[in-house]
C-alpha positions as CSV (number, residue, x, y, z in Angstrom):
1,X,-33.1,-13.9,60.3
2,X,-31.8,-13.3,56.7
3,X,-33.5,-10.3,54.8
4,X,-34.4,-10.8,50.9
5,X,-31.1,-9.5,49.7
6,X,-28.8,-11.9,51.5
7,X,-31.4,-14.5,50.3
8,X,-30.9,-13.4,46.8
9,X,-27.1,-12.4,46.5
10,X,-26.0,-16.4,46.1
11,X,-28.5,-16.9,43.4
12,X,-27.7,-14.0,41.3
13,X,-24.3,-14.7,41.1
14,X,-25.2,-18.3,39.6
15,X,-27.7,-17.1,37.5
16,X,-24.6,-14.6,36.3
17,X,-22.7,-17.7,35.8
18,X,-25.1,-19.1,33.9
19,X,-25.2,-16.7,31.5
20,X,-21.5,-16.6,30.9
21,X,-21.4,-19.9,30.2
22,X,-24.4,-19.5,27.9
23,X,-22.0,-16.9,25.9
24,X,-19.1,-18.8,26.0
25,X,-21.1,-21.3,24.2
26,X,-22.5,-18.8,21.4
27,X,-19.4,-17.5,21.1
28,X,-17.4,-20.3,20.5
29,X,-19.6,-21.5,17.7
30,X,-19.6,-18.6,16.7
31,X,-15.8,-18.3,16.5
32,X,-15.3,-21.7,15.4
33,X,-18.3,-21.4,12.8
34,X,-16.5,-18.0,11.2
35,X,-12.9,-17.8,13.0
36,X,-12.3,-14.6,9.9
37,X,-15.3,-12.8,11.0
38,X,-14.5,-13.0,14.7
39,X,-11.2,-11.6,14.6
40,X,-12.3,-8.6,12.0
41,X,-14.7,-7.8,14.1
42,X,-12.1,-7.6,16.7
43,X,-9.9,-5.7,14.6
44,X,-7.4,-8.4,14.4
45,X,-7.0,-8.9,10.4
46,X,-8.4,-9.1,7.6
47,X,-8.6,-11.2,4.7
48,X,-7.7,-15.2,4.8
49,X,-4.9,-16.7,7.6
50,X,-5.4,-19.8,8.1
51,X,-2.8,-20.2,11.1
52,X,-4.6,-17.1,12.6
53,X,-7.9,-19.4,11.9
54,X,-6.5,-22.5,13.6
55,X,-5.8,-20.7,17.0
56,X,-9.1,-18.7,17.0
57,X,-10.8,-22.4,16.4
58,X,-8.8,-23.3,19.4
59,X,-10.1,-20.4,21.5
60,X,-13.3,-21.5,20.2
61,X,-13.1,-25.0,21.4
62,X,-11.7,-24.1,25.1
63,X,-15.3,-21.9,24.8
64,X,-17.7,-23.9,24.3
65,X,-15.8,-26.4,26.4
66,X,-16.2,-24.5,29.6
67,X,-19.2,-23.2,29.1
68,X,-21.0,-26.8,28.2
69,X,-19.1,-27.8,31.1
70,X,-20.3,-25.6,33.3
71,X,-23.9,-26.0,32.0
72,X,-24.2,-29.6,32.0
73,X,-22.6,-30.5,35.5
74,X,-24.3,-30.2,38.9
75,X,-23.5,-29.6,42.5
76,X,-19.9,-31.0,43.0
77,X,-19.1,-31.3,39.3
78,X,-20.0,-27.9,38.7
79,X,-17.6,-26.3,40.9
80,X,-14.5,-27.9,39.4
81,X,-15.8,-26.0,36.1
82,X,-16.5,-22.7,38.1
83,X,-12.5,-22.7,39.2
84,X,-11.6,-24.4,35.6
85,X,-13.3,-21.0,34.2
86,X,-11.9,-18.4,37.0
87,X,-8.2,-19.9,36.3
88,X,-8.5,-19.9,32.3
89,X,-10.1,-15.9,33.1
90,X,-7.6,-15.3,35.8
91,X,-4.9,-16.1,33.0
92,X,-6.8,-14.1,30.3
93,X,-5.9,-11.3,32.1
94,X,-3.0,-11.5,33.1
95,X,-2.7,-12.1,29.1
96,X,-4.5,-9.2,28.4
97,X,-2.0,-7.2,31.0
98,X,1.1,-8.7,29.4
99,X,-0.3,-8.1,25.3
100,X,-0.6,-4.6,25.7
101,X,2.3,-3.4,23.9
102,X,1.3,-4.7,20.5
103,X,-2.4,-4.0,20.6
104,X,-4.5,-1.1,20.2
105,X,-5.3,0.3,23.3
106,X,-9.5,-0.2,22.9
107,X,-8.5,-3.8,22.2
108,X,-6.3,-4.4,25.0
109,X,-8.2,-2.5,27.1
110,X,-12.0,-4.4,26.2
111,X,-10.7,-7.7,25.8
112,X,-8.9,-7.8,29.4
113,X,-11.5,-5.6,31.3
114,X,-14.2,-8.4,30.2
115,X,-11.3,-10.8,31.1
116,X,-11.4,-9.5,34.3
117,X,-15.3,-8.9,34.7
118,X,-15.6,-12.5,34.3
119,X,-12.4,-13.6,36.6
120,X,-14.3,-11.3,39.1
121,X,-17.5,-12.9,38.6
122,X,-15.9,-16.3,38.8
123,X,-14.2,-15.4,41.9
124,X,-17.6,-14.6,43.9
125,X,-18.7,-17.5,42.4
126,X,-15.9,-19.9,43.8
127,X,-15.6,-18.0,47.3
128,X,-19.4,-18.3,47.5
129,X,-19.1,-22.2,46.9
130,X,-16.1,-22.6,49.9
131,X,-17.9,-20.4,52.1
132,X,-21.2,-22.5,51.7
C-alpha cells in the first residue's frame, strides 16, 4: 500500500507544471506587450532598439506558445508539450552556460539557474510520464 506522499508527489509536480506554464503565459504578454521594459528590467538596455525589441517579441511568442500549449492539451497531447518545454529549457541553459562571458554575473547566473529550475522541473515531469 502507497502512503499519502507517494500519492501526492505525481500531482505536485503537474500542478508545478501548471504553474510554469501559467508564467510563461504572463510573461510572454508581458514581454511582447512592453519588450523595452522587459529587458530594463533585466538590465539588458535602455532606451529604444527595435532589433533588440524584435527578438524579445520572439522570446515572447515561443512563451506563450508553450505555455498555452501546455495548458490547453490533455493526456497524450500534453506530454509532447512537457518534452517541447524541457528541450527549449534544456537549451536555455546550456545558453545561459555558454553567454556567460558577456553578461553580468547576477544576470547569467538568475537567468540560467531558473533555466535550469524549470529544465529540472520538466525533467520530473517527463520521467514521471514514461514511468507511468
Amino acid at each position: 500500500m502507497a502512503d499519502a506522499t507517494e500519492d501526492q508527489a505525481p500531482d505536485r509536480i503537474d500542478d508545478l507544471m501548471l504553474h510554469l506554464a501559467r508564467g510563461r503565459v504572463a510573461l510572454g504578454v508581458a514581454a511582447f506587450a512592453v519588450p523595452g521594459l522587459t529587458v530594463k528590467a533585466l538590465g539588458l538596455g535602455r532606451g529604444s532598439d527595435p532589433g533588440r525589441d524584435y527578438v524579445t517579441r520572439m522570446f515572447a511568442a515561443r512563451e506563450i506558445a508553450l505555455g498555452a500549449g501546455y495548458l490547453l492539451s490533455r493526456g497524450p497531447n500534453r506530454r509532447i508539450w512537457a518534452r517541447l518545454g524541457l528541450m527549449v529549457d534544456g537549451l536555455d541553459t546550456v545558453n545561459g552556460a555558454k553567454s556567460r562571458q558577456g553578461l553580468p554575473l547576477w544576470l547569467a547566473a538568475g537567468a540560467t539557474g531558473v533555466a535550469a529550475a524549470c529544465t529540472a522541473l520538466g525533467a520530473a515531469k517527463v520521467g514521471k510520464d514514461i514511468m507511468g
